[in-house]
BAGUGU-935613 format. One record per residue (C-alpha): chain; residue number from 0; residue in one letter; z, x, y. Coordinates in pm, 1 decimal, decimal comma, always signed. Each point is the difference from the previous one (the first is absolute). Layout:
BEGIN
ATOM:ch:i:aa:z:x:y
ATOM:A:NUM:a:Z:X:Y
...
***
This chain:
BEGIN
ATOM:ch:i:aa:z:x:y
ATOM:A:0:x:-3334,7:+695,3:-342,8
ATOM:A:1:x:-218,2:-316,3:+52,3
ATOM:A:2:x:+287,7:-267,0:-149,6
ATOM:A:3:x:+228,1:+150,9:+291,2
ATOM:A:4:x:-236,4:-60,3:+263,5
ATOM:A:5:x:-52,1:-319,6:-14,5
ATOM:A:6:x:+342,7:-89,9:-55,5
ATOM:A:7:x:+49,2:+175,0:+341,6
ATOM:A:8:x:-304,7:-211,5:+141,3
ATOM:A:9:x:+123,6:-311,2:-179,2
ATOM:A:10:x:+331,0:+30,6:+192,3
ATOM:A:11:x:-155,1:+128,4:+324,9
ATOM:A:12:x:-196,2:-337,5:-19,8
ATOM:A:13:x:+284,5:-232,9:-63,6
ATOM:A:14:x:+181,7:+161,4:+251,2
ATOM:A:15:x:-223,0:-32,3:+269,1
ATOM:A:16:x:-43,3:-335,1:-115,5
ATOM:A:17:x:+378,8:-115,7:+19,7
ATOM:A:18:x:+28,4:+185,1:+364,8
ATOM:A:19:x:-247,6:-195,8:+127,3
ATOM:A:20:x:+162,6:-305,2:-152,9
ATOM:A:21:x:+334,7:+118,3:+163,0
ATOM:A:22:x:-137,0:+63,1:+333,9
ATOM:A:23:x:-206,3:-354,7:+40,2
ATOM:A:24:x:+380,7:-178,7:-145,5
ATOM:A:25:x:+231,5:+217,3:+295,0
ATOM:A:26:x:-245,6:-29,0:+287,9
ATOM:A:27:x:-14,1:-381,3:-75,7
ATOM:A:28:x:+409,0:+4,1:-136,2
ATOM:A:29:x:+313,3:-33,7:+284,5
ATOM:A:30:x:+276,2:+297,7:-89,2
ATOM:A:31:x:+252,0:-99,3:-245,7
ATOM:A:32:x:+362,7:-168,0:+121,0
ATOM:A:33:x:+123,4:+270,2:-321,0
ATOM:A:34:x:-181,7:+294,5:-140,5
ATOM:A:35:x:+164,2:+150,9:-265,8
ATOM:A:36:x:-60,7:+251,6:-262,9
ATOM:A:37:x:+85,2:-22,3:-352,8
ATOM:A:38:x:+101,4:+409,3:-67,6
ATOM:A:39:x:+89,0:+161,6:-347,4
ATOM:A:40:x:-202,9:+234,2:-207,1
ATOM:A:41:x:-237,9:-80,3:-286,2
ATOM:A:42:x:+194,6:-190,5:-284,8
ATOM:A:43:x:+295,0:-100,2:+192,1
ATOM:A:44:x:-90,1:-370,7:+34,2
ATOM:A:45:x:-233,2:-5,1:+352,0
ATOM:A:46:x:-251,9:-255,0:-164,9
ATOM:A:47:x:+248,9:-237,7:-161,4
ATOM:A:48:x:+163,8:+13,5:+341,0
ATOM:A:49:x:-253,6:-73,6:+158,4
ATOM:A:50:x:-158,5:-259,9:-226,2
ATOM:A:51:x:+374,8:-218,8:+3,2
ATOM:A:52:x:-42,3:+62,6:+370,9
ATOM:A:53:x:-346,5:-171,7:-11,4
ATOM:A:54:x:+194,7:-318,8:-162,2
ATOM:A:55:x:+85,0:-78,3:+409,5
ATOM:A:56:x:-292,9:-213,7:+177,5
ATOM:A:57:x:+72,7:+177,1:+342,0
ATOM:A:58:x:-40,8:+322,9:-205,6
ATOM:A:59:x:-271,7:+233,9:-63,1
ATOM:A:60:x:-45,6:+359,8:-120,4
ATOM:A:61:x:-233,7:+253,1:-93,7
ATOM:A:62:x:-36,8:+281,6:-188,2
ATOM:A:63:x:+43,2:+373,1:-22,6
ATOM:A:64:x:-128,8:+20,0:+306,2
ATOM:A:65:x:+31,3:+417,7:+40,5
ATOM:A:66:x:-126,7:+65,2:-370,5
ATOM:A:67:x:-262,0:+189,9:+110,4
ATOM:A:68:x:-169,8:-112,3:-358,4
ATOM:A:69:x:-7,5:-365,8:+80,8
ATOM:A:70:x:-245,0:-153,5:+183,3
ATOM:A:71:x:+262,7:-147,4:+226,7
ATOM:A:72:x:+130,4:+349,4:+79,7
ATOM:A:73:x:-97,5:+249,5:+241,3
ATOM:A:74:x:-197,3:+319,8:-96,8
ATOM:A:75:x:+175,1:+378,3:-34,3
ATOM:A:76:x:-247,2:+185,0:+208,2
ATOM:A:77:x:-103,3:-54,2:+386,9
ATOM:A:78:x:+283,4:-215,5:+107,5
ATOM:A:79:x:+247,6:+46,3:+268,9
ATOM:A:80:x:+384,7:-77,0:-4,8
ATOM:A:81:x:-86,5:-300,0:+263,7
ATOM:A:82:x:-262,1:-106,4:-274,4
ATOM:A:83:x:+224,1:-86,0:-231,3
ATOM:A:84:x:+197,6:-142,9:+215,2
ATOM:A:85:x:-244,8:-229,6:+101,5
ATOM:A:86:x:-142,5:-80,6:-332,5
ATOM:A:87:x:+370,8:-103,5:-90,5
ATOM:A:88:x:+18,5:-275,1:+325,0
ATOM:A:89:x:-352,9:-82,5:-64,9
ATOM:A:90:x:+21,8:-88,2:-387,0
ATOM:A:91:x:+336,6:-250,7:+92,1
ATOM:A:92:x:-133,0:-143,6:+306,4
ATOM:A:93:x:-314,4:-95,6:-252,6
ATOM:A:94:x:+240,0:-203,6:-216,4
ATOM:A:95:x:+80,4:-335,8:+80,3
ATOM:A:96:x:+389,5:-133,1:+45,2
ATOM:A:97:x:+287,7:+27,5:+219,0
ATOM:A:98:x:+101,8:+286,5:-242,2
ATOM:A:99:x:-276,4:+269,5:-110,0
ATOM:A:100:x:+65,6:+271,3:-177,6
ATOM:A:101:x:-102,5:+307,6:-260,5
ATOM:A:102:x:+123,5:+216,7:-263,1
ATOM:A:103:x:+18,5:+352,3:+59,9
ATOM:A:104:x:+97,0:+266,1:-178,4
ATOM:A:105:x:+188,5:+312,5:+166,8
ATOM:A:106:x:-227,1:+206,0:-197,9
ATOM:A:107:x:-261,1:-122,0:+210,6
ATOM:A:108:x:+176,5:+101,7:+319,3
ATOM:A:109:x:+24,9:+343,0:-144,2
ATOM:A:110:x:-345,7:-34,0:-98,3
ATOM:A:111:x:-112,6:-65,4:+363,9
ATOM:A:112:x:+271,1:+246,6:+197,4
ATOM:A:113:x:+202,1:-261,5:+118,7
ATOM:A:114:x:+379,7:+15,1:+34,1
ATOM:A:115:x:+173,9:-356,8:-35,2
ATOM:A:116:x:+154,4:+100,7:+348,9
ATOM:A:117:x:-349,2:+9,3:+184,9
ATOM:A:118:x:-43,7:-363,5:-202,9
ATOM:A:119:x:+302,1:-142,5:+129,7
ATOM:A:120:x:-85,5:+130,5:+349,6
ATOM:A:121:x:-387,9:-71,5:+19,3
ATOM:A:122:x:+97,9:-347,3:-127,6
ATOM:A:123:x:+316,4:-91,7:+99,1
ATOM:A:124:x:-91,0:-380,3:-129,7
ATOM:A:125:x:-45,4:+68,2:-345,8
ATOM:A:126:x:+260,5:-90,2:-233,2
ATOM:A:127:x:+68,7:+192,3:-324,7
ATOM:A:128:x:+89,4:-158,8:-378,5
ATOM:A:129:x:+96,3:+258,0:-142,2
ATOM:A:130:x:-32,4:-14,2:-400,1
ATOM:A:131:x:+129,7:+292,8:-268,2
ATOM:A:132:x:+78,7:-1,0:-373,5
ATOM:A:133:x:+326,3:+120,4:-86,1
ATOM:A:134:x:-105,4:+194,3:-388,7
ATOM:A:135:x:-251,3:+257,3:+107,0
ATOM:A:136:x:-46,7:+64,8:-367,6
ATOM:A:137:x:-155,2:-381,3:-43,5
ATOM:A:138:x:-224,4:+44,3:+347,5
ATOM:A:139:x:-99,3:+339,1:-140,6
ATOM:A:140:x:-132,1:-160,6:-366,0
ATOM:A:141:x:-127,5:-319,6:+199,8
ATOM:A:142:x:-197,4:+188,9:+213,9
ATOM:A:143:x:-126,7:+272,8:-306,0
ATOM:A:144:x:-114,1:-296,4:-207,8
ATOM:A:145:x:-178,5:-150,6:+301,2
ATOM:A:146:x:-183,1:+302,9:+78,9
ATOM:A:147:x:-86,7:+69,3:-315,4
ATOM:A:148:x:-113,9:-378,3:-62,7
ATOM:A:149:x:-124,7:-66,9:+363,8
ATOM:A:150:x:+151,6:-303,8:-38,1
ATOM:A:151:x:+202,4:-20,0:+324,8
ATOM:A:152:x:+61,3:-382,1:+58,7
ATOM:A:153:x:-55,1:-329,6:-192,0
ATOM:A:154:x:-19,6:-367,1:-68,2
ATOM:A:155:x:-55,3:-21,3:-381,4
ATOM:A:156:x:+177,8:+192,1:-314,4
ATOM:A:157:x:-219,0:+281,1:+18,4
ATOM:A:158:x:+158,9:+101,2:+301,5
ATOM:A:159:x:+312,1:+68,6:-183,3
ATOM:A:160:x:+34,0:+275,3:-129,0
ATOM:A:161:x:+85,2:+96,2:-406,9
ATOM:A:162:x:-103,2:+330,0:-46,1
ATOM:A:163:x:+199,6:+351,9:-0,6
ATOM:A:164:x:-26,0:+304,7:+222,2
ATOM:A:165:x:+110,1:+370,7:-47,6
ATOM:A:166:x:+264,0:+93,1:+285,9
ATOM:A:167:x:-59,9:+343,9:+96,8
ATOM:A:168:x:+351,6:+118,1:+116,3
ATOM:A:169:x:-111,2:+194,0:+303,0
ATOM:A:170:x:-280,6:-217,0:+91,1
ATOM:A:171:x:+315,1:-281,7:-29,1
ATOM:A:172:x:+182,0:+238,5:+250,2
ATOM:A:173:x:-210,6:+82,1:+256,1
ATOM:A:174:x:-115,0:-312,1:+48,2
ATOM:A:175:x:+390,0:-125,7:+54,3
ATOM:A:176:x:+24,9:+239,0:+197,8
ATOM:A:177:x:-328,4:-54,0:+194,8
ATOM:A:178:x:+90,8:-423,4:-12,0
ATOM:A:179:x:+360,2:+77,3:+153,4
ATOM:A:180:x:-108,8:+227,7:+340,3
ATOM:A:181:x:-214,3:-349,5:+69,7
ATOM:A:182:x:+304,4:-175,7:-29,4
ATOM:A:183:x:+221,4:+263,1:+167,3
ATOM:A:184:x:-243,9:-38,8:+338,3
ATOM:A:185:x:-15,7:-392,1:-34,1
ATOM:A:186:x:+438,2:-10,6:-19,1
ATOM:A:187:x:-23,7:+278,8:+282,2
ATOM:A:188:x:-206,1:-151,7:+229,2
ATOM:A:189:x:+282,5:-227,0:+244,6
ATOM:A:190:x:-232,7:-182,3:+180,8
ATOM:A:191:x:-181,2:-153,0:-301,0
ATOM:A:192:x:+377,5:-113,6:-130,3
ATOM:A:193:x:+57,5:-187,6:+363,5
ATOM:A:194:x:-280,6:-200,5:-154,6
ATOM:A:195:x:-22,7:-40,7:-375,5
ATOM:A:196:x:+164,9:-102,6:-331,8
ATOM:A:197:x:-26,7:+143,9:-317,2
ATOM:A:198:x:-3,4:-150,3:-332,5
ATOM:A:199:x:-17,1:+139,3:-378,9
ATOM:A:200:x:-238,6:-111,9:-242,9
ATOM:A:201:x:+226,0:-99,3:-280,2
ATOM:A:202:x:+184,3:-233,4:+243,2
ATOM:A:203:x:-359,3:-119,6:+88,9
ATOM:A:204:x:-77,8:-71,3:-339,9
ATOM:A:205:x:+364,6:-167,7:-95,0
ATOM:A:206:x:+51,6:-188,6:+250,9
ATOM:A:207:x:-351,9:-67,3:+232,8
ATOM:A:208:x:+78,5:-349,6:+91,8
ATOM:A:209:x:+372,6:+135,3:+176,2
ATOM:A:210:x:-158,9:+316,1:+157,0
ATOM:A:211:x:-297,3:-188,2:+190,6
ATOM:A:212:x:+239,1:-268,5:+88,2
ATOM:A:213:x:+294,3:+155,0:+103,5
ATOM:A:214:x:-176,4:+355,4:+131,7
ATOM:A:215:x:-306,3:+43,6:+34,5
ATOM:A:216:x:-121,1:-356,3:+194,2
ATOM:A:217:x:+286,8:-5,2:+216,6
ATOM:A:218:x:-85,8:+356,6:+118,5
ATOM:A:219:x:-358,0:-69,9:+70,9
ATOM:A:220:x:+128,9:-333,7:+196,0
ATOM:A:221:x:-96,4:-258,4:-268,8
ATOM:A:222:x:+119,1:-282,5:-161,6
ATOM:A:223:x:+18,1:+78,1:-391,2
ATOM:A:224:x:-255,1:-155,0:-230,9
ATOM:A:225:x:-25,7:-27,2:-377,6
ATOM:A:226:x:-183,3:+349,4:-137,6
ATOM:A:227:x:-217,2:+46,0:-248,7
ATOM:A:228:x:-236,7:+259,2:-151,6
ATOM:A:229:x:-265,7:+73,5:-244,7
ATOM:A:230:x:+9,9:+334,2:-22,9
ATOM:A:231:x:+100,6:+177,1:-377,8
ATOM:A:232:x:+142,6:+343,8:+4,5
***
């Protein structure tokens, strides 16, 4: 019971800690010329995205910014709608750039009872990469092995990962099923489509240097730059 605590009070800490940060940066920060939000699910390529996205000097984003388990995230309990609302123009407008912008996962919108419609109304600015993986089946073992390793992102070789899982077959199902409603609302919702793309992550990894140049730069307004990354999946 005691380990738990504190790893409640540890992240309690660090997230008062980064708010604070946040709050100094967007009171001091102009709004950004281009918010955007980098939105997938876990395992469907938001932090190489987002790191090859980085590669841009008039570029900058942040994290999981709704993971209410990261200190850059916004707690569960005693927050309004208009909270997280808030937290979400506060964290870009404490980023520096002409573009700013975070990864989300829908999960997290589901997480904080917020349809992508009331998103795309309450902030009708925000434009939306939108990132899946075509083979369920390799998200589903990608995301197993980085549970069970807690090994979720990485620079060096340990980061990839060389072990084996069991695949339960109806633990494999619901969670298909579970991963494709997210989906179904985020293809659903027409305003978010009036401003977003979408891209796969196996055309991501194949050919990065074509999709940032020829998509994803020119839809943010920018002129393409050489990418690069250092992350090991």
């Amino acid at each position: 019971m005691v380990e738990p605590f504190r790893s409640l009070l540890r992240l309690h800490l660090k997230r008062c800690l980064t708010q604070f940060r946040v709050r100094l940066a967007a009171m001091r920060n102009d709004p950004p010329v281009t918010p955007f939000c980098v939105l997938g699910e876990a395992r469907t390529g938001t932090n190489l995205l987002a790191d090859l996205l980085r590669s841009h000097p008039d570029v900058s984003v942040a994290g999981e910014i709704l993971n209410p388990y990261d200190p850059q995230g916004i707690r569960l309990w005693l927050r309004s709608r208009g909270a997280v609302l808030r937290h979400i123009r506060r964290s870009l407008r404490a980023l520096e750039g002409k573009c700013r912008g975070a990864q989300i996962h829908v999960y997290h919108f589901r997480l904080h009872g917020i349809p992508l419609e009331t998103v795309c109304k309450k902030l009708p600015e925000l434009l939306f990469l939108v990132i899946y993986r075509r083979s369920l089946a390799e998200q589903f073992v990608s995301w197993k092995l980085a549970k069970e390793s807690r090994h979720w992102v990485g620079t060096s070789l340990k980061a990839v990962h060389k072990s084996t899982c069991v695949v339960d077959p109806l633990e494999f199902k619901r969670w298909c099923e579970a991963v494709r409603d997210r989906y179904a609302e985020v293809a659903a919702c027409g305003s978010l489509w009036q401003r977003a793309i979408s891209l796969a992550y196996e055309d991501l990894c194949e050919n990065r240097d074509l999709i940032m140049s020829n998509k994803v730069f020119p839809f943010l307004g920018l002129q393409p730059v050489p990418v690069h990354t250092k992350l090991r999946k």
